[in-house]
Residue frames as qw, qx, qy, qz and C-alpha x, y, z in Angstrom:
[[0.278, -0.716, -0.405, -0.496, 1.24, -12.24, -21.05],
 [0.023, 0.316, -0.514, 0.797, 1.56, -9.80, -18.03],
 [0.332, -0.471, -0.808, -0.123, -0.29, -10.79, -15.46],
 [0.141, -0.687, -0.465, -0.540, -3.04, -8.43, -14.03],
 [0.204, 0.127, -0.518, 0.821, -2.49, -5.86, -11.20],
 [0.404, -0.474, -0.671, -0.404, -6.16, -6.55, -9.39],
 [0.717, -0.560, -0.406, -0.086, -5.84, -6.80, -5.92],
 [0.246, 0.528, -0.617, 0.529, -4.08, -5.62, -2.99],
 [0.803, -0.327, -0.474, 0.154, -3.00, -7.14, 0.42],
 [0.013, 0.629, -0.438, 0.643, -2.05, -5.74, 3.53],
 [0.743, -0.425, -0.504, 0.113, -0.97, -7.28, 6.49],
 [0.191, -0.826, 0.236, -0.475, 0.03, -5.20, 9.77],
 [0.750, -0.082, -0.567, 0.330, 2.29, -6.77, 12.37],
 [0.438, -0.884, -0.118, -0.113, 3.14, -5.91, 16.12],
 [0.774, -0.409, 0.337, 0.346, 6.57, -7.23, 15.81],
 [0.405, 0.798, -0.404, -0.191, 9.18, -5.50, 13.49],
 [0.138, -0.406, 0.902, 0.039, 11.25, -9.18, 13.42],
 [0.433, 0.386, 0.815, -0.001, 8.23, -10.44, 12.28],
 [0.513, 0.764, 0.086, -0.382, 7.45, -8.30, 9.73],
 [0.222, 0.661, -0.632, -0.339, 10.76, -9.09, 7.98],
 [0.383, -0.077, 0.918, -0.064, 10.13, -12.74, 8.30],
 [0.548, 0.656, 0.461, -0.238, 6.29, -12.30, 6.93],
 [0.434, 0.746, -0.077, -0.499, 7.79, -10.17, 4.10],
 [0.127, -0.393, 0.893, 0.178, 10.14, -12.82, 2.94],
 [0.320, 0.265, 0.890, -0.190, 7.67, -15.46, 3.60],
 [0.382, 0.651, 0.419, -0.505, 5.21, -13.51, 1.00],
 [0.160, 0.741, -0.465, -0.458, 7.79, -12.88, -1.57],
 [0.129, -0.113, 0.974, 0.151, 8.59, -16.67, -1.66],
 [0.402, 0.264, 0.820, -0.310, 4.78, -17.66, -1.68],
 [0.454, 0.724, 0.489, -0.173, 3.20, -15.90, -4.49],
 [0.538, 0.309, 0.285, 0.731, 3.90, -13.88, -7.73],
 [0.224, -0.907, -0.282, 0.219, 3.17, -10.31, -5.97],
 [0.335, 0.477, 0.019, 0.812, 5.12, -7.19, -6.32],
 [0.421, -0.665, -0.459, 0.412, 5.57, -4.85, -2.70],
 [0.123, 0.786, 0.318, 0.516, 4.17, -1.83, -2.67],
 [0.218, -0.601, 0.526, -0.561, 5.55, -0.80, 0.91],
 [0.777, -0.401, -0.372, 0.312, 7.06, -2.98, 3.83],
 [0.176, 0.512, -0.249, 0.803, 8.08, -0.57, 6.68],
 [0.322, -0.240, -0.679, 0.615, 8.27, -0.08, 10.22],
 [0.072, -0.693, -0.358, -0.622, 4.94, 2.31, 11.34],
 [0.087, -0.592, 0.204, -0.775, 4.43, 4.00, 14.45],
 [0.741, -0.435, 0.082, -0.505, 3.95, 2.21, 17.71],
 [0.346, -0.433, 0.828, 0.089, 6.86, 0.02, 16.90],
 [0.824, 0.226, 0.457, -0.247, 4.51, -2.06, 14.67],
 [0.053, -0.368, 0.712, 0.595, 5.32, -3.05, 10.62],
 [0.570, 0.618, 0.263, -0.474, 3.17, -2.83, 7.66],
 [0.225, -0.127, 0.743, 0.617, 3.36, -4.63, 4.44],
 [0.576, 0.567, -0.014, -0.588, 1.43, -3.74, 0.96],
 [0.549, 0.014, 0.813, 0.194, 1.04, -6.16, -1.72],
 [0.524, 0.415, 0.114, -0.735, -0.02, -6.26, -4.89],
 [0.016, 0.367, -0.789, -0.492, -0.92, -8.32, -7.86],
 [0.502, -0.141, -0.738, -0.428, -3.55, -10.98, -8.80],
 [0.714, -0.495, 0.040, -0.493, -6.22, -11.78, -6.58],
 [0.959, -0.138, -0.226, -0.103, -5.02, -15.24, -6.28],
 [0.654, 0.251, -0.364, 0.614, -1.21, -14.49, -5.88],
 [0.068, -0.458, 0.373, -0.804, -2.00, -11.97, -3.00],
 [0.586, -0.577, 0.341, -0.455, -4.08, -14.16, -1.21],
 [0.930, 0.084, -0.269, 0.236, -2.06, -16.65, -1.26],
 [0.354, 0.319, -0.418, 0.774, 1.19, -14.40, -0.07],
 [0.500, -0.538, 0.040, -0.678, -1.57, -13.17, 2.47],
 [0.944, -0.305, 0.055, -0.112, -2.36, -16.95, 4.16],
 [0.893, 0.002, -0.301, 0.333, 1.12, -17.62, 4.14],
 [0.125, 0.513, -0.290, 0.798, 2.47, -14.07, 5.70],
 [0.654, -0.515, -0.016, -0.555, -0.66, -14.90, 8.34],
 [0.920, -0.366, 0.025, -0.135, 0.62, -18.29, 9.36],
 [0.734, 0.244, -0.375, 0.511, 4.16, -17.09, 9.37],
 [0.154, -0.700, 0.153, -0.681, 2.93, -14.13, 11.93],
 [0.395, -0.331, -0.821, 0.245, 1.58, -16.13, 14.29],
 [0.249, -0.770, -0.561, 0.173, 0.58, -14.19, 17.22],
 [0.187, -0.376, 0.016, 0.907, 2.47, -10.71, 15.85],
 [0.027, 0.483, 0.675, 0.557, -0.74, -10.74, 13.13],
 [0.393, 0.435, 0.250, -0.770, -2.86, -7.48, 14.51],
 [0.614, 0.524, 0.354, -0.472, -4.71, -7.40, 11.08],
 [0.215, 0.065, 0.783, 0.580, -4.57, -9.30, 7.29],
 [0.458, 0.613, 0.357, -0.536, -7.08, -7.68, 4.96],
 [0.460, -0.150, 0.610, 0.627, -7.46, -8.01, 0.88],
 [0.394, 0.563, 0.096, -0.720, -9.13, -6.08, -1.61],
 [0.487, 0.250, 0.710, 0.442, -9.74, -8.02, -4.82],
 [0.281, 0.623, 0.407, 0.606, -10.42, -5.66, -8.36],
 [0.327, -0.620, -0.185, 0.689, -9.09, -2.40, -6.20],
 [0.311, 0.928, 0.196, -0.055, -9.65, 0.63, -8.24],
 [0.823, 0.283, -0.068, 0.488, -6.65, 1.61, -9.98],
 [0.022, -0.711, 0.182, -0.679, -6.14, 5.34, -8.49],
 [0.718, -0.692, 0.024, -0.075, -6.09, 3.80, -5.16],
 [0.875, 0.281, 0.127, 0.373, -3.05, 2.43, -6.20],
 [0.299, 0.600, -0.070, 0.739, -1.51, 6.09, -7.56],
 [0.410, -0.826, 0.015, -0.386, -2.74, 7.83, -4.06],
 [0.746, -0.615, 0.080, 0.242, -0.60, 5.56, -1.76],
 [0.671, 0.073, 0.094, 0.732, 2.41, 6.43, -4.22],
 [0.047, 0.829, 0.191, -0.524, 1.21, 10.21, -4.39],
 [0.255, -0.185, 0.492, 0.812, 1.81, 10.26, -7.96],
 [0.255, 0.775, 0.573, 0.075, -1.63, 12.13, -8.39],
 [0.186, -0.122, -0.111, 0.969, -1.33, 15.16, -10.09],
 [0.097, 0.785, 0.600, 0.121, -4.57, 17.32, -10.44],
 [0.171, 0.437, 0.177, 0.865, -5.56, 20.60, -11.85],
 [0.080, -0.110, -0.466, 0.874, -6.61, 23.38, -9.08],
 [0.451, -0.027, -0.148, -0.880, -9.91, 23.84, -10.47],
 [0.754, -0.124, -0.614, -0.198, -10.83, 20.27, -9.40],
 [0.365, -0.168, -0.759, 0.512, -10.47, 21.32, -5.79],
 [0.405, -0.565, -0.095, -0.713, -14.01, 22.87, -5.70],
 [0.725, -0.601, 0.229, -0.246, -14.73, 20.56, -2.33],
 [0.296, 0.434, -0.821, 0.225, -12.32, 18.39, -0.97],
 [0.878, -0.384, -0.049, -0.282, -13.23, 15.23, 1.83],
 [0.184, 0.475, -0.797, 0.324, -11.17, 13.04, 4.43],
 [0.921, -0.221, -0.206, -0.244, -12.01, 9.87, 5.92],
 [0.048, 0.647, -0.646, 0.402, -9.67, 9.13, 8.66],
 [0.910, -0.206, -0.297, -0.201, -9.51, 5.49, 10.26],
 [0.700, -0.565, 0.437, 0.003, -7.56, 3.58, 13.64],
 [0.759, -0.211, 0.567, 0.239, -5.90, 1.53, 10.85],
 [0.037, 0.477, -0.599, -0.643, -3.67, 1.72, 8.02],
 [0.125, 0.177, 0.904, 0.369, -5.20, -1.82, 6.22],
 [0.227, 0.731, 0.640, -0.066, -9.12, -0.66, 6.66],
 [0.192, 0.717, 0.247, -0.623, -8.60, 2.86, 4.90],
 [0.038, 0.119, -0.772, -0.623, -7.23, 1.22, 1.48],
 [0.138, 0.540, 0.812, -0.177, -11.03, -0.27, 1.98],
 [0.071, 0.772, 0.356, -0.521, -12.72, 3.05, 2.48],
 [0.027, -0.599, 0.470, 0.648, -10.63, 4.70, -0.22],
 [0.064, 0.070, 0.947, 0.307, -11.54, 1.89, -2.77],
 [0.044, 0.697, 0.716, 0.001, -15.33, 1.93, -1.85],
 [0.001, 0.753, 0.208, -0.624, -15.29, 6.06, -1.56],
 [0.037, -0.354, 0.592, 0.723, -13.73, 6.25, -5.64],
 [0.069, -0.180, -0.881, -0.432, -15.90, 3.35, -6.95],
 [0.080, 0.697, 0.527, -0.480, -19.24, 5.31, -4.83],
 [0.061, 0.924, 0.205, -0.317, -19.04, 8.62, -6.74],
 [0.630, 0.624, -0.021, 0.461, -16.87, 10.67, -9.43],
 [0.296, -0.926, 0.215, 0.095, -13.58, 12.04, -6.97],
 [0.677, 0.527, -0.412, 0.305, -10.34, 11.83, -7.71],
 [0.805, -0.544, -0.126, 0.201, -8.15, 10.40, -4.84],
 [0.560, 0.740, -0.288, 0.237, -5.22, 12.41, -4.30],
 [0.345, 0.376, -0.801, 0.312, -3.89, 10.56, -1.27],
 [0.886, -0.333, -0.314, -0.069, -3.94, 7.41, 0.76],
 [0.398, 0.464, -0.751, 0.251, -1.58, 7.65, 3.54],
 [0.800, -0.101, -0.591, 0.027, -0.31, 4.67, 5.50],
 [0.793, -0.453, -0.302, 0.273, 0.49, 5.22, 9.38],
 [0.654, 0.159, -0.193, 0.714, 3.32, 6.91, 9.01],
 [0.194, 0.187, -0.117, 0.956, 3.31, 9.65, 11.56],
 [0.597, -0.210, -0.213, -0.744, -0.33, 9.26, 12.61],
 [0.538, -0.327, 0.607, -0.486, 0.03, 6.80, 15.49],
 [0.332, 0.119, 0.927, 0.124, -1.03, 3.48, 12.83],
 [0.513, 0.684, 0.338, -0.394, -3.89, 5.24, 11.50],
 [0.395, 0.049, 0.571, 0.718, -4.55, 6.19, 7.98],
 [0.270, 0.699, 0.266, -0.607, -6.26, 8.92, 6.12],
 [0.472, 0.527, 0.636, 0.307, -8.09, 9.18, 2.61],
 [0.135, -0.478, 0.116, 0.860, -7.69, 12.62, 0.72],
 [0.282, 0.208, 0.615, 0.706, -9.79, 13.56, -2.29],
 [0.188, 0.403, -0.141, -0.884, -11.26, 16.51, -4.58],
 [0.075, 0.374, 0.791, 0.478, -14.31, 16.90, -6.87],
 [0.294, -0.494, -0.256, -0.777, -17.88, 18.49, -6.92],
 [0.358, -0.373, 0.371, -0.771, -19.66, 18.83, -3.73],
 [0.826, 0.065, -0.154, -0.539, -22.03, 16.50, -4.31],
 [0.874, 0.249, -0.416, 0.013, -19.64, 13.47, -5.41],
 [0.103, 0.472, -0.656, 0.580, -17.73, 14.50, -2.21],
 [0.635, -0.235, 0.296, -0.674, -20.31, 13.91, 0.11],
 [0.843, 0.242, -0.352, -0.326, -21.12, 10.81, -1.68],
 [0.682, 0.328, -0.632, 0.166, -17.78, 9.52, -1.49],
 [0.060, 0.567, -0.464, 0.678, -17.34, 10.23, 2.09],
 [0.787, -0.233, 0.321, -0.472, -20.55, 8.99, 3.47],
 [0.949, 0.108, -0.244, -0.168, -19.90, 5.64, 1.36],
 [0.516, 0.510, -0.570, 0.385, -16.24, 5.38, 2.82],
 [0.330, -0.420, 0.408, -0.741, -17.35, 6.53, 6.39],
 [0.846, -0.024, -0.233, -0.479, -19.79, 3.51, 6.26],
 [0.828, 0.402, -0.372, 0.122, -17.04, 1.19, 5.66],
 [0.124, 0.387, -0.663, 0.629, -14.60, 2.61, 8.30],
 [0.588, -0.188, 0.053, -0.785, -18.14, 2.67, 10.48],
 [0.959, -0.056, -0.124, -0.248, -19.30, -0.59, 10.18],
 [0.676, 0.296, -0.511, 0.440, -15.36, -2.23, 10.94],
 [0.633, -0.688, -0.005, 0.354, -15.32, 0.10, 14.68],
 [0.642, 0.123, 0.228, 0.722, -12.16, 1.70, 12.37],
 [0.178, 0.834, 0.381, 0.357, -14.03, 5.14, 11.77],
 [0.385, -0.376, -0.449, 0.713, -11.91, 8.04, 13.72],
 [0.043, 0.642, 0.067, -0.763, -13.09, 11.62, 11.64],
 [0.365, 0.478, 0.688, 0.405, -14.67, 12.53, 8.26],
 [0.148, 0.764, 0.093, -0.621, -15.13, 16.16, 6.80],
 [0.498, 0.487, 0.522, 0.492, -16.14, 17.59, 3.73],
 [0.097, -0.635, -0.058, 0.764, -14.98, 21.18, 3.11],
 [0.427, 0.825, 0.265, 0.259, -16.51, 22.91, -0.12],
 [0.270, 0.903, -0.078, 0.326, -14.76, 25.60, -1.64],
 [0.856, -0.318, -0.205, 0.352, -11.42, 24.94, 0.00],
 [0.047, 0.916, -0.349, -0.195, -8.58, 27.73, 0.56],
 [0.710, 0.635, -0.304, 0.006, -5.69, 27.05, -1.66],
 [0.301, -0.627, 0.658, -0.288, -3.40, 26.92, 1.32],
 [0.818, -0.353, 0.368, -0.267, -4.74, 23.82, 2.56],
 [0.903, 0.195, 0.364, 0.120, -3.32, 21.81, -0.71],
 [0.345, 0.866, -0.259, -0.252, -0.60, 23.75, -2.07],
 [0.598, -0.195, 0.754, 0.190, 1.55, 20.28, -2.28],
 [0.503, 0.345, 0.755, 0.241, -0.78, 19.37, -4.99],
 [0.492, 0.785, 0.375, 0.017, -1.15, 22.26, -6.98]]
């Protein structure tokens, strides 16, 4: 029996020599499966986990108390929505008529906008059509996604909340009727 892809883990480091240690040290500890380990902007390093709740936090408390004092931030998401998942790999595709509004939820940290993203899908009907991680964005991260006005908004405020309530919140917008321009990647 396969066991269940539920949960993800993400731990952020300040030390790229610690981050390769921690990612070892996670690999050994648990039955997980890495979704990105990589050096992010500021000199820091970011690892993604996934896999059972229990096997990620388990690779989690042992990546934490192999950081020591290069740990900035360890966060886990237990029963993550599966499209959160597809967004950080950008292997969403969507049909152009499903970008009546679009929203962004933009946070100080790569680990707290898998959060926001999670809570902004399971808020409202939107289809995520990307999560990215740091890369190129100073450590931050930004949420991307498309639906009806309405379920935008929704998703946004409920995500915003989330960033909001962490100190993590940096910008949030919800643009109806987008111009095609903005998203011609995805369409």
């Amino acid at each position: 029996m396969a066991t269940e892809i539920n949960s993800i883990g993400l731990i952020e480091l300040s030390s790229v020599a610690a981050g390769y240690l921690v990612q070892d040290t996670m690999l050994k500890a648990g039955s997980i499966q890495m979704l990105l380990a990589r050096t992010i902007c500021s000199g820091k390093y970011l690892i993604v986990v996934t896999g059972d709740v229990t096997s990620v936090q388990s690779a989690l408390l042992a990546g934490a108390n192999a950081a020591g004092a290069s740990l900035i931030e360890r966060r886990q998401i237990a029963r993550v929505h599966p499209s959160v998942l597809q967004a950080i790999a950008q292997t969403v595709e969507i049909d152009p008529k499903q970008l009546r509004s679009i929203g962004v939820v933009e946070t100080f940290s790569a680990a707290s906008i898998i959060e926001v993203a999670d809570t902004a899908v399971k808020t409202a009907n939107v289809t995520l059509l990307r999560v990215h991680l740091a890369m190129a964005l100073g450590g931050k991260g930004f949420v991307l996604m498309a639906g009806d006005v309405a379920s935008v908004q929704a998703a946004v405020a409920a995500g915003s909340k989330v960033a909001g309530d962490d100190g993590m919140l940096v910008g949030r917008a919800v643009i109806p009727a987008p111009s095609p321009e903005i998203f011609r990647e995805y369409i």
